[in-house]
C-alpha atoms as an extended CHARMM CRD file, in Angstrom:
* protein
*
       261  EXT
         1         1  UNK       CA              0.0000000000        0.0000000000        0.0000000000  PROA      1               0.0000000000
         2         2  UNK       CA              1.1340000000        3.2330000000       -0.6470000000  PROA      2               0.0000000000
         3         3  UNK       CA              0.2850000000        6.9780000000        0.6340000000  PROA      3               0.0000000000
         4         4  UNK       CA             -0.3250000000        9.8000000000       -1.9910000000  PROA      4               0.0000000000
         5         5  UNK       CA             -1.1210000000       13.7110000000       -0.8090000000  PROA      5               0.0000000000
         6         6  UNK       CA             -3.7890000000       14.9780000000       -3.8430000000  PROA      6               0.0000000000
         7         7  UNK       CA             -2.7200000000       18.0830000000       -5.0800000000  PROA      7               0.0000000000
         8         8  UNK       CA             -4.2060000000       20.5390000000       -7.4810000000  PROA      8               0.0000000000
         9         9  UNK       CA             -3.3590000000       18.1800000000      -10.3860000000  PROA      9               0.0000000000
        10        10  UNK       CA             -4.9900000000       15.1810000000       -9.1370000000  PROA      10              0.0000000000
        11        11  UNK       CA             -8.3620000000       16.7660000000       -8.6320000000  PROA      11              0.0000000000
        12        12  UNK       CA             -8.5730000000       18.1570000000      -12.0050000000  PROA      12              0.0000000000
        13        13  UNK       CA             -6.9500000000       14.2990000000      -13.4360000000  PROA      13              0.0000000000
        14        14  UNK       CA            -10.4480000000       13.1290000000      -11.6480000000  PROA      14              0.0000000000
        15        15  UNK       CA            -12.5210000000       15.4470000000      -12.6620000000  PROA      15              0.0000000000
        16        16  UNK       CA            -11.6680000000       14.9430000000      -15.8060000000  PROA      16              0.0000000000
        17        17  UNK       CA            -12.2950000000       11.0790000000      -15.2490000000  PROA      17              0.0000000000
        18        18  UNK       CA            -15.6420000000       11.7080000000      -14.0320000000  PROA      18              0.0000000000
        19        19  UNK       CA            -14.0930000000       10.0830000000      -10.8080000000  PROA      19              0.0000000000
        20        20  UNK       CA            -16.4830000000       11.8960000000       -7.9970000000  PROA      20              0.0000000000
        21        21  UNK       CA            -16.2350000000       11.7940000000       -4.2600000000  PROA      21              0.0000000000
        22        22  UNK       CA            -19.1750000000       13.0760000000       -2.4760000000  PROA      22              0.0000000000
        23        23  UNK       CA            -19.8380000000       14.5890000000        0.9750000000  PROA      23              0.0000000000
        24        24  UNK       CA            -19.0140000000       11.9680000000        3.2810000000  PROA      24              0.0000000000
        25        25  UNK       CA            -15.3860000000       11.9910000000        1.7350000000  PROA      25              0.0000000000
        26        26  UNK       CA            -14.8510000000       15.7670000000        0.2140000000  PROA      26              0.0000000000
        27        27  UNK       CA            -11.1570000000       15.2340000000       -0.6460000000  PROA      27              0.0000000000
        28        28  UNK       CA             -8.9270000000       18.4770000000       -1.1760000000  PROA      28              0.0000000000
        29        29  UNK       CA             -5.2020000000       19.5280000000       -1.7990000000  PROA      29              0.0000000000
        30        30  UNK       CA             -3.2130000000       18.0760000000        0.9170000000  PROA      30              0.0000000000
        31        31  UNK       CA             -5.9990000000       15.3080000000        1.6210000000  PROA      31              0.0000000000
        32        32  UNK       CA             -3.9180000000       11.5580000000        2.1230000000  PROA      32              0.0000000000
        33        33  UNK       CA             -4.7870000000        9.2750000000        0.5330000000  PROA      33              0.0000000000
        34        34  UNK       CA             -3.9390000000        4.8110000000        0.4050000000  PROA      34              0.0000000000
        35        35  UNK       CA             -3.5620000000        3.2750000000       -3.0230000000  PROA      35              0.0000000000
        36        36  UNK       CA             -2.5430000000       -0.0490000000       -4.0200000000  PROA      36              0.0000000000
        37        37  UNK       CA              0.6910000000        0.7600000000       -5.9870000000  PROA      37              0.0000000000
        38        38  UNK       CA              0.9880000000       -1.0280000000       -9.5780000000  PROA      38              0.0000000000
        39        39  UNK       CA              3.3350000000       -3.6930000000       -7.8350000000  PROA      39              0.0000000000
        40        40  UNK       CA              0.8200000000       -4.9410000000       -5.2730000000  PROA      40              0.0000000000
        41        41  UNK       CA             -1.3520000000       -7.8890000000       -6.8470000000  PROA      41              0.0000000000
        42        42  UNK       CA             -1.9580000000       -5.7030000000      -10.1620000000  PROA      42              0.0000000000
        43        43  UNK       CA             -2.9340000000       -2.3830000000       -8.4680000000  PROA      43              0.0000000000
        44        44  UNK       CA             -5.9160000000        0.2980000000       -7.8820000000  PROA      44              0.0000000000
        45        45  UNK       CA             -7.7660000000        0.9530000000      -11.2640000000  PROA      45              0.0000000000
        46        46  UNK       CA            -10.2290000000        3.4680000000      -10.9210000000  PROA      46              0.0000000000
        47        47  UNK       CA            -12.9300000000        3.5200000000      -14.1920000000  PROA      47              0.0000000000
        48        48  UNK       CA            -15.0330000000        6.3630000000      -15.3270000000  PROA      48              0.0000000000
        49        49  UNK       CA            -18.0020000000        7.5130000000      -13.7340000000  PROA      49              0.0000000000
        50        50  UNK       CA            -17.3450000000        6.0060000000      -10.5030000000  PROA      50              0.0000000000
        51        51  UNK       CA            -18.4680000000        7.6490000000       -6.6610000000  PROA      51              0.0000000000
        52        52  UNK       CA            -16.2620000000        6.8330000000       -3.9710000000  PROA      52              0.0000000000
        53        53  UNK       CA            -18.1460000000        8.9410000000       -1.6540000000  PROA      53              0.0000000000
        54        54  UNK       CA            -16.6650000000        7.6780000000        1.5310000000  PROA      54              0.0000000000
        55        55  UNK       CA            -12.7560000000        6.5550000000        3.5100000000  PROA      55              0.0000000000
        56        56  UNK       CA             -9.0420000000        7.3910000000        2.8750000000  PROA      56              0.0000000000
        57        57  UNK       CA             -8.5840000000        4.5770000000        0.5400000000  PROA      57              0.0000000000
        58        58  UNK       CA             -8.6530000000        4.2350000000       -2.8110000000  PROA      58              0.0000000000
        59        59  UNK       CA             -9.7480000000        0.5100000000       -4.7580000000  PROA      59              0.0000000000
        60        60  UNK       CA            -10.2810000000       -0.4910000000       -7.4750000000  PROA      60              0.0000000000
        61        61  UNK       CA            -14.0850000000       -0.2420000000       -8.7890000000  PROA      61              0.0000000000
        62        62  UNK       CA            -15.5610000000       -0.3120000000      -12.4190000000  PROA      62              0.0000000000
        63        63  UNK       CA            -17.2160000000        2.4880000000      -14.1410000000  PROA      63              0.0000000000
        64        64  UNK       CA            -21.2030000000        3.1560000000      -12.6050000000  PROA      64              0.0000000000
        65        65  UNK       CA            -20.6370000000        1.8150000000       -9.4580000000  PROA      65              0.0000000000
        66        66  UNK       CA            -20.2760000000        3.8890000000       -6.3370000000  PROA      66              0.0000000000
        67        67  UNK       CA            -19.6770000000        3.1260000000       -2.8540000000  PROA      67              0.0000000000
        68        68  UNK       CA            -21.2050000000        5.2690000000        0.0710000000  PROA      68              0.0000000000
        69        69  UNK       CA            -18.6590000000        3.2170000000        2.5360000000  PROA      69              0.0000000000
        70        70  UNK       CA            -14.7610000000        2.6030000000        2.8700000000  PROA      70              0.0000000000
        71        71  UNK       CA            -13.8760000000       -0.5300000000        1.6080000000  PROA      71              0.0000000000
        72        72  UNK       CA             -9.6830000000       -1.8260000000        1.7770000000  PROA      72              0.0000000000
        73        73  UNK       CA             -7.4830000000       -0.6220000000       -0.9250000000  PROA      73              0.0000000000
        74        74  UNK       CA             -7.0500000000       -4.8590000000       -2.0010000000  PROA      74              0.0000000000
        75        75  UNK       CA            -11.0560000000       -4.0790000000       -2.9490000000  PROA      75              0.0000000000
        76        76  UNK       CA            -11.5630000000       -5.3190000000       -6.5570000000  PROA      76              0.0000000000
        77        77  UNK       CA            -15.6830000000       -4.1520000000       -7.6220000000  PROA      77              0.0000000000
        78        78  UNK       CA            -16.9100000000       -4.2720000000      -10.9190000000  PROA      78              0.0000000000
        79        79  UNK       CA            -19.2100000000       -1.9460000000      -13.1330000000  PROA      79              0.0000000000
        80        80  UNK       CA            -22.5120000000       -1.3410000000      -11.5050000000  PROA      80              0.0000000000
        81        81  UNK       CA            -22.6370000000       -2.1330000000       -8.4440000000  PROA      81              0.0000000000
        82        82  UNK       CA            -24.5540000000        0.1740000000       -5.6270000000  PROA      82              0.0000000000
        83        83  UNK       CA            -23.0490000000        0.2070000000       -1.6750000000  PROA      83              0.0000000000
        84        84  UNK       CA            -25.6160000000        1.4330000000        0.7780000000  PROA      84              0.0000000000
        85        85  UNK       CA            -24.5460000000        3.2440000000        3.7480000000  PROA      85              0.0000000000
        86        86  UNK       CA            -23.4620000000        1.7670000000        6.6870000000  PROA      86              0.0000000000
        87        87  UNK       CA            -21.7040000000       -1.1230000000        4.9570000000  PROA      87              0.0000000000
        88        88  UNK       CA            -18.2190000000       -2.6760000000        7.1170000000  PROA      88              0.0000000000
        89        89  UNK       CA            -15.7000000000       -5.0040000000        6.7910000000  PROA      89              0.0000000000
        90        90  UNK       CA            -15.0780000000       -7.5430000000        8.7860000000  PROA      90              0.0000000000
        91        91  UNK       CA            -11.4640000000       -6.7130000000       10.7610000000  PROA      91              0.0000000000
        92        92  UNK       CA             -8.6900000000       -9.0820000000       10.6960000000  PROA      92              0.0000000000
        93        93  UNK       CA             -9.5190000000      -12.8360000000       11.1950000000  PROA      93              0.0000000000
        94        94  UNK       CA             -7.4250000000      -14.3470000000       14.3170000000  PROA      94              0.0000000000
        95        95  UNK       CA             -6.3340000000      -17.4100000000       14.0000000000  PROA      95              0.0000000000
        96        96  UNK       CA             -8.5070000000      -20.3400000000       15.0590000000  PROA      96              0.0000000000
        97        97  UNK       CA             -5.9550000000      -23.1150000000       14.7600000000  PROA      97              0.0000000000
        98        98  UNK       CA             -3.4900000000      -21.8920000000       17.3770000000  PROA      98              0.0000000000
        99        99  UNK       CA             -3.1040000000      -22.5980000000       21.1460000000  PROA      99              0.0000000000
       100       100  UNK       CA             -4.8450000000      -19.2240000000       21.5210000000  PROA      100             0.0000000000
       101       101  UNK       CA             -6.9810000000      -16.8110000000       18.8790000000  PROA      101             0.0000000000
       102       102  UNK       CA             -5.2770000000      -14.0220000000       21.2540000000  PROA      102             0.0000000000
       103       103  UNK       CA             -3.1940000000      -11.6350000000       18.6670000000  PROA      103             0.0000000000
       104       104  UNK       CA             -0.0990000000      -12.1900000000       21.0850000000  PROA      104             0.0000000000
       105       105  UNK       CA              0.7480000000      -15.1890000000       18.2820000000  PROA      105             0.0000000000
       106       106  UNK       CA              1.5410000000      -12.2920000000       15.8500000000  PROA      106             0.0000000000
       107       107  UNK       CA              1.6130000000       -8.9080000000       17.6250000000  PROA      107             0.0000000000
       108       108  UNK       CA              3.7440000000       -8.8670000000       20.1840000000  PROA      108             0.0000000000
       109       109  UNK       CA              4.0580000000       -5.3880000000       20.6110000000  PROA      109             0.0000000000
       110       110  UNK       CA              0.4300000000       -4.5130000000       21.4350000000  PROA      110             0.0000000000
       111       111  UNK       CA              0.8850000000       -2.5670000000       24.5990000000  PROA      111             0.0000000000
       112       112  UNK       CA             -0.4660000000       -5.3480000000       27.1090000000  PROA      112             0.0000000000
       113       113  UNK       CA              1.6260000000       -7.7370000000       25.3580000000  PROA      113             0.0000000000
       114       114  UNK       CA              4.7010000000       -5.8450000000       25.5400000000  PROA      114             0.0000000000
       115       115  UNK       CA              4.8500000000       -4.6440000000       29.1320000000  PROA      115             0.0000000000
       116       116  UNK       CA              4.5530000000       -8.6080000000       30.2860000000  PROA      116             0.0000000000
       117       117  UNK       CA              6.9790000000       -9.4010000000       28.2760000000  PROA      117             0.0000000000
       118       118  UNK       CA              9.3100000000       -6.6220000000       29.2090000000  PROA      118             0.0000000000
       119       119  UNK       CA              7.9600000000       -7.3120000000       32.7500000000  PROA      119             0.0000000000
       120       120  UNK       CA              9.7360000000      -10.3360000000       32.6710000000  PROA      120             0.0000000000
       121       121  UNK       CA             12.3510000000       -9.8010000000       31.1150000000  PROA      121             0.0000000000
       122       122  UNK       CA             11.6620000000      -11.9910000000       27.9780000000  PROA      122             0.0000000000
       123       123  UNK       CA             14.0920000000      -11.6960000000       25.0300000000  PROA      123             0.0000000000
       124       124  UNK       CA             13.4280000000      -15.1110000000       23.3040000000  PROA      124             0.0000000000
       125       125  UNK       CA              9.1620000000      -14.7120000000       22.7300000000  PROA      125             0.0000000000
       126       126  UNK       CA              8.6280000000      -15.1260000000       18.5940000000  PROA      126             0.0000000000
       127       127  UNK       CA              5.7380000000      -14.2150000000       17.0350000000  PROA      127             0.0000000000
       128       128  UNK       CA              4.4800000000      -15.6910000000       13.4790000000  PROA      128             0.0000000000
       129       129  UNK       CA              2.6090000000      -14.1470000000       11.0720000000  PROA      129             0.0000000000
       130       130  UNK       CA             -1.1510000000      -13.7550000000       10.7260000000  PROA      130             0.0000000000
       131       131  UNK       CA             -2.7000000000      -15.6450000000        7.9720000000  PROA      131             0.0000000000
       132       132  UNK       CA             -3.7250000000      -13.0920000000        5.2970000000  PROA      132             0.0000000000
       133       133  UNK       CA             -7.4730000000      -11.9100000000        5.3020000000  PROA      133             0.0000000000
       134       134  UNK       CA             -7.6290000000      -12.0170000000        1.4110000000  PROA      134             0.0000000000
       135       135  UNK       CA             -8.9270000000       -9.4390000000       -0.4080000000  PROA      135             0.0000000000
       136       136  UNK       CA            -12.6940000000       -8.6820000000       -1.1520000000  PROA      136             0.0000000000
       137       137  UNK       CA            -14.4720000000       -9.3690000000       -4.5770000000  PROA      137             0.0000000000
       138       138  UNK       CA            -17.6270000000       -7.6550000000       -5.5720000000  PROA      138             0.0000000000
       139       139  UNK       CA            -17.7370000000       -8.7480000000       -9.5590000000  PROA      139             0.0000000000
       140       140  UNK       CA            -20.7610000000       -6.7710000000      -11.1620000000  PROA      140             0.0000000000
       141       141  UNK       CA            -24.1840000000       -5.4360000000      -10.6900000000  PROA      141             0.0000000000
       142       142  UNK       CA            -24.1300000000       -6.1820000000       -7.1280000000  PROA      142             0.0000000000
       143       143  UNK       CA            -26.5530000000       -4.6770000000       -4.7410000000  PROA      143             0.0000000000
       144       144  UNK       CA            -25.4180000000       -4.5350000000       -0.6620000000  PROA      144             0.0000000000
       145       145  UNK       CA            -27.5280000000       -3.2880000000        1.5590000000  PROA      145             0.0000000000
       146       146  UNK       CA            -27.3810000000       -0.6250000000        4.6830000000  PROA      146             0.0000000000
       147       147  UNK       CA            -25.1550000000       -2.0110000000        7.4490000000  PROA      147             0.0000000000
       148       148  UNK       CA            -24.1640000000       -5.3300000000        6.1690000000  PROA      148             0.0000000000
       149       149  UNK       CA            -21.1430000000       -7.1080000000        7.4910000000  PROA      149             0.0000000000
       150       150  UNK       CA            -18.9010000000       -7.9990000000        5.0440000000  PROA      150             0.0000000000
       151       151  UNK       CA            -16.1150000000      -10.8490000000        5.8800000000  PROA      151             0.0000000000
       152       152  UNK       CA            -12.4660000000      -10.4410000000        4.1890000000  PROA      152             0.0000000000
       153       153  UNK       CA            -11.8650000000      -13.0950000000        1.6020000000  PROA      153             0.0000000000
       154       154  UNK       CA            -15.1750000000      -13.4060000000        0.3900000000  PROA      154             0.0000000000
       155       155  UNK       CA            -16.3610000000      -13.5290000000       -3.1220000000  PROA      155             0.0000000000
       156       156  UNK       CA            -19.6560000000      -11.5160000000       -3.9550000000  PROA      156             0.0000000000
       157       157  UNK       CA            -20.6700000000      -12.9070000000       -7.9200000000  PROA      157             0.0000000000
       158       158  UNK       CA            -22.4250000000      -10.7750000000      -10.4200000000  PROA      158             0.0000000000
       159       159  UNK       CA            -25.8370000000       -9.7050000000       -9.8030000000  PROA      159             0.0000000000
       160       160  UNK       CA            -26.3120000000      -10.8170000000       -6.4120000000  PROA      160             0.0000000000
       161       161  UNK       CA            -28.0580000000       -8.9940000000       -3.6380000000  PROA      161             0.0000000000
       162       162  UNK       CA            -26.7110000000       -8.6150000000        0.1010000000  PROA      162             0.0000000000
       163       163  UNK       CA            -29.8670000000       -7.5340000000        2.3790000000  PROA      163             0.0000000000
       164       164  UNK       CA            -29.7990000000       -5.0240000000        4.7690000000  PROA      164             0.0000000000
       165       165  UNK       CA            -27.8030000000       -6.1520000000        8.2040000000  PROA      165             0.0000000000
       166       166  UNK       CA            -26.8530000000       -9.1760000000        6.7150000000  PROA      166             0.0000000000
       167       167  UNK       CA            -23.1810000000      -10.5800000000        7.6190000000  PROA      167             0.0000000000
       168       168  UNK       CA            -21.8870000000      -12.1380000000        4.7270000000  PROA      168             0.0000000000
       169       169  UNK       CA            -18.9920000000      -14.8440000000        5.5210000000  PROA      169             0.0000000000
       170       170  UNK       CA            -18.5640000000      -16.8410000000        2.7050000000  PROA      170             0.0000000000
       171       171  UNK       CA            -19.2460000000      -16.0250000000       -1.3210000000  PROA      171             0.0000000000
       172       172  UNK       CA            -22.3840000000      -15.2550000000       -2.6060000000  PROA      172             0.0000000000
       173       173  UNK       CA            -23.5730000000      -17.0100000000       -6.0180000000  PROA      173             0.0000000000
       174       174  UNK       CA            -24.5080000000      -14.8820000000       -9.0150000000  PROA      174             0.0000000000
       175       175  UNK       CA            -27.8530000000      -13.1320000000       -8.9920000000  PROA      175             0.0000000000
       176       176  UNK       CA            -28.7450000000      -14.8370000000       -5.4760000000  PROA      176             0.0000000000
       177       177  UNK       CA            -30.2470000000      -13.3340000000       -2.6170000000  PROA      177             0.0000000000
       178       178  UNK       CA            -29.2820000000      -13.3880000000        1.0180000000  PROA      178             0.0000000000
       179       179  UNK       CA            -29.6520000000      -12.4070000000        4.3850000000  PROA      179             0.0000000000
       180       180  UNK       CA            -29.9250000000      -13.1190000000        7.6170000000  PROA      180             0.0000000000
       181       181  UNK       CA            -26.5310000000      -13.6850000000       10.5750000000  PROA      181             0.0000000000
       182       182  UNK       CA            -24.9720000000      -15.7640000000        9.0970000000  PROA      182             0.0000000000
       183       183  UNK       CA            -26.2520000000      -14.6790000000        5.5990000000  PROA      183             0.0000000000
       184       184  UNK       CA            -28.3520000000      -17.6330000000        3.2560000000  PROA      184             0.0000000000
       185       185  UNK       CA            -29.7620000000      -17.4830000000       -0.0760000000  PROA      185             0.0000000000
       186       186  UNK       CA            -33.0770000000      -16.5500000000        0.8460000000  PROA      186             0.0000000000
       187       187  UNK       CA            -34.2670000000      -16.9290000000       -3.5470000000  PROA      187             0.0000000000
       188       188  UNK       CA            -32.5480000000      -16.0260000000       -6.5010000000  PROA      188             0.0000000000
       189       189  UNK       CA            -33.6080000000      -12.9230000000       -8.6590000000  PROA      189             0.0000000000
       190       190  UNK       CA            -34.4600000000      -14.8550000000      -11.6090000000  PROA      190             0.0000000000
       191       191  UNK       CA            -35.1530000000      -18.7020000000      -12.9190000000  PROA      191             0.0000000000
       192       192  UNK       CA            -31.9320000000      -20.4460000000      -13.5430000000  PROA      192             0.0000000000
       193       193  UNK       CA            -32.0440000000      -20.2360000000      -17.5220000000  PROA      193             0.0000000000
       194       194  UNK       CA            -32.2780000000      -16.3300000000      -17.4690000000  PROA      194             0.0000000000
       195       195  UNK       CA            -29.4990000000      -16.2620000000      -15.2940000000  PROA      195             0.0000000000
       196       196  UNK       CA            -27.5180000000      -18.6310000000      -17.7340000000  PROA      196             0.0000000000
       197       197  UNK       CA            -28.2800000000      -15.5790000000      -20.2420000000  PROA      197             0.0000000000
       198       198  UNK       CA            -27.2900000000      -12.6370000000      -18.1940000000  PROA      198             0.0000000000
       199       199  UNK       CA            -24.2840000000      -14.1310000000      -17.2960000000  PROA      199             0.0000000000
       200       200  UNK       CA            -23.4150000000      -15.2270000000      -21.0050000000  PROA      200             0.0000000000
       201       201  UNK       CA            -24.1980000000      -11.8810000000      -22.0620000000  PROA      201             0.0000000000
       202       202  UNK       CA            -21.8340000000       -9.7230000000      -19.9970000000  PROA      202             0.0000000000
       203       203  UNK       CA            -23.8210000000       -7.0670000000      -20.5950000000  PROA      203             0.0000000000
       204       204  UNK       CA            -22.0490000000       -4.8700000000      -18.0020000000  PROA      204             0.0000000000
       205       205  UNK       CA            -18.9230000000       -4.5660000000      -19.9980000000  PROA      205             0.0000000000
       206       206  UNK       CA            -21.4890000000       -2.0230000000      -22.1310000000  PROA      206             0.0000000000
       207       207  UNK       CA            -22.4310000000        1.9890000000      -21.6460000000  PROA      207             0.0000000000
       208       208  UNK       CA            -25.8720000000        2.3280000000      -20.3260000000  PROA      208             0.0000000000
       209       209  UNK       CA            -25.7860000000        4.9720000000      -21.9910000000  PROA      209             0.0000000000
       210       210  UNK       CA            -25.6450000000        3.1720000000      -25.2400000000  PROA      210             0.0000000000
       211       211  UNK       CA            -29.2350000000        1.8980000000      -25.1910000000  PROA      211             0.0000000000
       212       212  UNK       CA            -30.9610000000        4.4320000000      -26.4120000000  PROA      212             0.0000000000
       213       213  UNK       CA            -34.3300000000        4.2760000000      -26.2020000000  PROA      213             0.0000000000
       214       214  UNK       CA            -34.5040000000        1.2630000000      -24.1440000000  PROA      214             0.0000000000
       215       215  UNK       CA            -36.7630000000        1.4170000000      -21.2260000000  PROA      215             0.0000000000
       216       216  UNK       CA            -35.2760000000        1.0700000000      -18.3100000000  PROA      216             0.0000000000
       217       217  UNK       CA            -37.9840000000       -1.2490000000      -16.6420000000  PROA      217             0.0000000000
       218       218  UNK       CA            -38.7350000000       -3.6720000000      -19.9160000000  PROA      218             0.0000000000
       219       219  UNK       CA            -39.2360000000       -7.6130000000      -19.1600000000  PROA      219             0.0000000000
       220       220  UNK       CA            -35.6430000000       -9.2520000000      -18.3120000000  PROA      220             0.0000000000
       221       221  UNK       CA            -36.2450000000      -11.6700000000      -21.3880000000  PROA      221             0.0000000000
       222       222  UNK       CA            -37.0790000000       -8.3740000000      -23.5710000000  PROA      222             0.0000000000
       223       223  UNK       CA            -34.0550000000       -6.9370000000      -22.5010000000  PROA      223             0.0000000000
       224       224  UNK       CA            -31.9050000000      -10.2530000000      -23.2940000000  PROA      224             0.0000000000
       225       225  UNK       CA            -33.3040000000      -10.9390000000      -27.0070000000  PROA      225             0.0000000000
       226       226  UNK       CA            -32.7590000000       -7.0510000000      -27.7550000000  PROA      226             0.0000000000
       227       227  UNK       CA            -29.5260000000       -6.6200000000      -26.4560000000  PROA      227             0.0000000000
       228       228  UNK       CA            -28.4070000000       -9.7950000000      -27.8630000000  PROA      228             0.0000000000
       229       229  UNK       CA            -29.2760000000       -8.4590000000      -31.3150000000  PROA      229             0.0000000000
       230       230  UNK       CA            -27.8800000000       -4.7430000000      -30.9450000000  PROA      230             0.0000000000
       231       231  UNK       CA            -24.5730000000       -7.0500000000      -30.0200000000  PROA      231             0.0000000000
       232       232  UNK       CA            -24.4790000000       -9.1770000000      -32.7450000000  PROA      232             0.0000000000
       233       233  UNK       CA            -25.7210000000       -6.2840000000      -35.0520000000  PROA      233             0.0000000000
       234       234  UNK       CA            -22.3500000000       -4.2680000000      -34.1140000000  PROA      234             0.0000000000
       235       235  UNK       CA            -24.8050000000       -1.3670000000      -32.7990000000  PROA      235             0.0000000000
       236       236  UNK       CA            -23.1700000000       -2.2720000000      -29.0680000000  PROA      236             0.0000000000
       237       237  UNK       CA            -19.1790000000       -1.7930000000      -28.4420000000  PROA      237             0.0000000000
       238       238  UNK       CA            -18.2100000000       -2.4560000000      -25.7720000000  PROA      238             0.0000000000
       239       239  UNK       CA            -16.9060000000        0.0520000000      -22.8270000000  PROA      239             0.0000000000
       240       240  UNK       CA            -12.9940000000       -0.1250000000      -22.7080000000  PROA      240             0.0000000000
       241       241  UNK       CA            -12.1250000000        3.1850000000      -20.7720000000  PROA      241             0.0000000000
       242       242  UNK       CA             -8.5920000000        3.8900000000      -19.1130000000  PROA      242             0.0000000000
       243       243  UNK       CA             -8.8980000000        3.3920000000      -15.9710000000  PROA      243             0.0000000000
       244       244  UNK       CA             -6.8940000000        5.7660000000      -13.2270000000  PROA      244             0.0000000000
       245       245  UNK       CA             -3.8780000000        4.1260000000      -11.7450000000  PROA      245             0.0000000000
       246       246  UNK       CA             -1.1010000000        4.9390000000       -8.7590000000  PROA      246             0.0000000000
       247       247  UNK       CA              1.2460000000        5.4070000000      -11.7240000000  PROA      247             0.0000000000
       248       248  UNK       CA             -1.2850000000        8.1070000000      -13.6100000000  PROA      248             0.0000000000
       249       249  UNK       CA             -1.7070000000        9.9150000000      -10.1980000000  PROA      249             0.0000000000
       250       250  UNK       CA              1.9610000000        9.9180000000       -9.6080000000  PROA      250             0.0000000000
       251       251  UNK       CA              2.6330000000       11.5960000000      -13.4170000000  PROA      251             0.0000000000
       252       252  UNK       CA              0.5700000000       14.5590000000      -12.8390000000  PROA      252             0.0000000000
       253       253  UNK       CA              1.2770000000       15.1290000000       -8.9270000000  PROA      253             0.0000000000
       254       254  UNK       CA              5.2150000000       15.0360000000      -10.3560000000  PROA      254             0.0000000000
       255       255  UNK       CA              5.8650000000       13.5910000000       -7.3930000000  PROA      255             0.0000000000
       256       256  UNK       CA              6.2060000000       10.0820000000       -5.5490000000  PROA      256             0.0000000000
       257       257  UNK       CA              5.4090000000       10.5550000000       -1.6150000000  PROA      257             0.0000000000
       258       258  UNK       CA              6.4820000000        6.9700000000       -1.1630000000  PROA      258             0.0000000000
       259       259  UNK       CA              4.4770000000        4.0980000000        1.1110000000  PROA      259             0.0000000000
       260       260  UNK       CA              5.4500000000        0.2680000000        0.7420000000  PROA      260             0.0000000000
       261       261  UNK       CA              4.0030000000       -2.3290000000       -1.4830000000  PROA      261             0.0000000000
């Protein structure tokens, strides 16, 4: 992870990238900051027309989705997707396999921790690594509700709904719906063939703003036949905008202000 301090330059690079950061998180010159550098498992990407409207941390997310919560800067989100308020992550996962899920296996120098050790003099006490959270997927078109709990790790497929409160521990399938502590698939938004469809068609790597004239509440198997046919009739390209990166933010700020990877 790395630190960068916006400057003039970087507001106007995002402004320019329809990049927009709303009340909860009204950055300015001077504001810090965290990025995923380009060296740290592929790096923050930041599409067009994105809202990261709350937190110090910048993930990557795909162009029309917006987030009104701070997610890690590991975050990978796809296009479309809609975070409610309220939203958290899970904090880091002790380890259950240990003599003890006490932190003192890996941070020794937690206050308590230290002074006993330092108490009695101990020079030889070795501490191991915590086991890595792993980062958080939200793929595309995904819906999570006000205050859900969100464990690290977990993989939240393409058109699937989180409901409100919900803590999520393990992945979600595409276009299901869950809640509940822990959450379940409580149904799934459509039968399993149009899901098949929606998933085949990939119809989020498209501009919304292409489908002109399209209603935006026509019947789901409507919507599949005709976008199927723009597709094939070459009337749909597909969205391919540059994304922002560390190393784009880093060009105009003329400036590296360092972190780690």
């Amino acid at each position: 992870m790395a630190e960068i301090v916006i400057t003039e330059q970087t507001l106007e690079l995002f402004r320019k990238s329809n990049i927009f950061f709303g009340t909860n998180n009204s950055i300015k010159v001077g504001t810090k900051l965290n990025i995923l550098p380009h060296g740290g498992g592929g790096g923050t990407q930041i599409e067009p027309y994105t809202g990261i409207f709350s937190g110090s941390s910048l993930f990557t997310i795909g162009s029309f989705s917006y987030s009104w919560v701070a997610f890690p800067t590991t975050t990978v989100m796809g296009r479309y997707c809609s975070i409610a308020g309220g939203v958290c992550i899970m904090s880091v996962q002790h380890p259950l396999e240990r003599f003890t899920t006490s932190s003192l296996t890996y941070d020794k120098y937690l206050p308590p921790f230290k002074q006993a050790l330092s108490d009695r003099s101990n020079t030889t006490y070795t501490t191991v690594p915590r086991p890595p959270d792993g980062r958080i997927v939200i793929e595309n078109d995904v819906w999570i509700g006000a205050d859900a709990l969100i464990k690290q790790g977990v993989t939240i497929h393409s058109g699937a709904v989180v409901a409100a409160r919900a803590v999520v521990t393990k992945d979600i399938p595409p276009y299901a719906v869950v809640g509940g502590v822990p959450a379940r698939t409580l149904k799934y938004r459509f039968p399993p063939k149009v899901i098949e469809r929606l998933l085949e068609s990939k119809w989020w790597e498209y501009n919304f703003a292409d489908l002109k004239d399209w209603s935006a509440d026509m019947n789901i198997l409507d919507f599949i036949e005709r976008f199927s046919y723009e597709v094939q009739s070459g009337n749909l390209v597909k969205w391919t905008p540059k994304p922002i990166t560390y190393d784009d933010i880093i060009a105009v700020n003329k400036t590296d202000y360092g972190g780690s990877e």
